[in-house]
C-alpha positions in Angstrom: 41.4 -41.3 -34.1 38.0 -40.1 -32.8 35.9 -41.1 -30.2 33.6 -43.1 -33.1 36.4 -44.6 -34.4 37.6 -46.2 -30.8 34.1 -46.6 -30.2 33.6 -48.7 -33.2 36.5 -50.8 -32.9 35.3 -52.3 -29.5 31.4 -52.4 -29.6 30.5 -56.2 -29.3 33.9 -57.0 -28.1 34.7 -58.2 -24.3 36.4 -54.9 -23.7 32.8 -53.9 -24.3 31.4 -56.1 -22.2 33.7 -54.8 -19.7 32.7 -51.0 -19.9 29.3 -51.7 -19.3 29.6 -54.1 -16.5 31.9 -51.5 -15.1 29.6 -48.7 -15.9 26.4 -50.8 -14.2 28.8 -51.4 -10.6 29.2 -47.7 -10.7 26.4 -46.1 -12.1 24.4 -46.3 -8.6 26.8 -44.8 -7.2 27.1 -41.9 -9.5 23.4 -41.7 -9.7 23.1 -41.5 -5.5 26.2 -38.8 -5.8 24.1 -36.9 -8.4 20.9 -36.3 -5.8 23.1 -35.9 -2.7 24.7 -32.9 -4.7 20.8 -32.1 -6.2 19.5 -32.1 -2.2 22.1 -29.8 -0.7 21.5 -27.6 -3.9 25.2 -28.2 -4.5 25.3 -27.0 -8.3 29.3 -27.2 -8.7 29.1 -31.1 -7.2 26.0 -32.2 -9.5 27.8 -30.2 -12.4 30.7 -32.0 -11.5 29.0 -35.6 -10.8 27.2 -34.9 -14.3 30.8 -34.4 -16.2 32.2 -38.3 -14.4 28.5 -39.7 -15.6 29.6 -38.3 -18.9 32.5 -39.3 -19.5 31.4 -43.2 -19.0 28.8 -42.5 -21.3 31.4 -41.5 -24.0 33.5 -44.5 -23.3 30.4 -46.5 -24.3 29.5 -44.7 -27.2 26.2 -43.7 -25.7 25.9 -40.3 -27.8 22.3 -39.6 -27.4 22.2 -39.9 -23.8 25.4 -37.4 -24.0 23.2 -35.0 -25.6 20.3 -35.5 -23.0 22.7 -35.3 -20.5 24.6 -31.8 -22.2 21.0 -30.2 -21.9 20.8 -30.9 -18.3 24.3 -29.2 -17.7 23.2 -25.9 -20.0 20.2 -25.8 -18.1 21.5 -26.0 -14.4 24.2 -23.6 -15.9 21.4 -21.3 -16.6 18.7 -21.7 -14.3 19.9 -23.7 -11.6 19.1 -27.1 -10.1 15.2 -25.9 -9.4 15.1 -25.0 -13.1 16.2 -28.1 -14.3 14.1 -30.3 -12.4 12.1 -31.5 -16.0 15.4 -32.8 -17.4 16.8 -34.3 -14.5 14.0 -36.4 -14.3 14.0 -36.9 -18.0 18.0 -38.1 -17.6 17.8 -40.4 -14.7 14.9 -42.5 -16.6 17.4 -42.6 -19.4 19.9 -44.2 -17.6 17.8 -46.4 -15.8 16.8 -47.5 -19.4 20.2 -47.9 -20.3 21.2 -49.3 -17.2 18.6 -52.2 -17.6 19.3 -52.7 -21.2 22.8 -53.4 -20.4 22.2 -55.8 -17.7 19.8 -57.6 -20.2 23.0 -57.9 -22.8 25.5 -58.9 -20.4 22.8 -61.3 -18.9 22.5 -62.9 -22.8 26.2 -62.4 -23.1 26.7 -64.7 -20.0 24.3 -67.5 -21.3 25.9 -67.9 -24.5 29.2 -68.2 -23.2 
């Protein structure tokens, strides 16, 4: 089975609910990891924060945001954290999109319940 397939069998289900209100508890913590690692220029812990953030994002089917967030890892790879400033930006306003589009959902979720 593939990641699509899973991911299809449990989009607008509870378990789906469930994923994203678990990925919204965590994903300020992640987030605040992420620049703790960026501000002690601590490549292998942002590398490493990036690769948990990515996972979740996976789980939830969030494939474009994967691929944002795949750039971001080639170029720190590459060029380091200073190099990649342009697309870490670029990520963290994607997930703070996503982040307030799932709150929104579960929010609606909750009133029709």
């Amino acid at each position: 089975m593939t990641h699509r397939e899973v991911h299809s069998s449990v989009a607008g289900t509870a378990l789906d609910e469930d994923l994203r209100a678990i990925f919204l508890r965590t994903c300020e913590q992640d987030i605040a990891g992420l620049e703790r690692a960026r501000q002690h220029h601590g490549k292998t812990a942002f590398l490493r924060r990036l690769h948990k953030i990515k996972g979740a994002l996976l789980m939830l089917g969030e494939n474009a945001l994967v691929e944002t967030l795949g750039a971001l890892q080639a170029r720190v790879d590459d060029a380091g954290l200073a190099g990649a400033s342009d697309l870490h930006a670029n990520f963290l306003q994607c997930v703070a999109t996503l982040a307030q589009r799932y709150r929104d959902d579960l929010g609606q979720a909750e009133r029709h319940a």
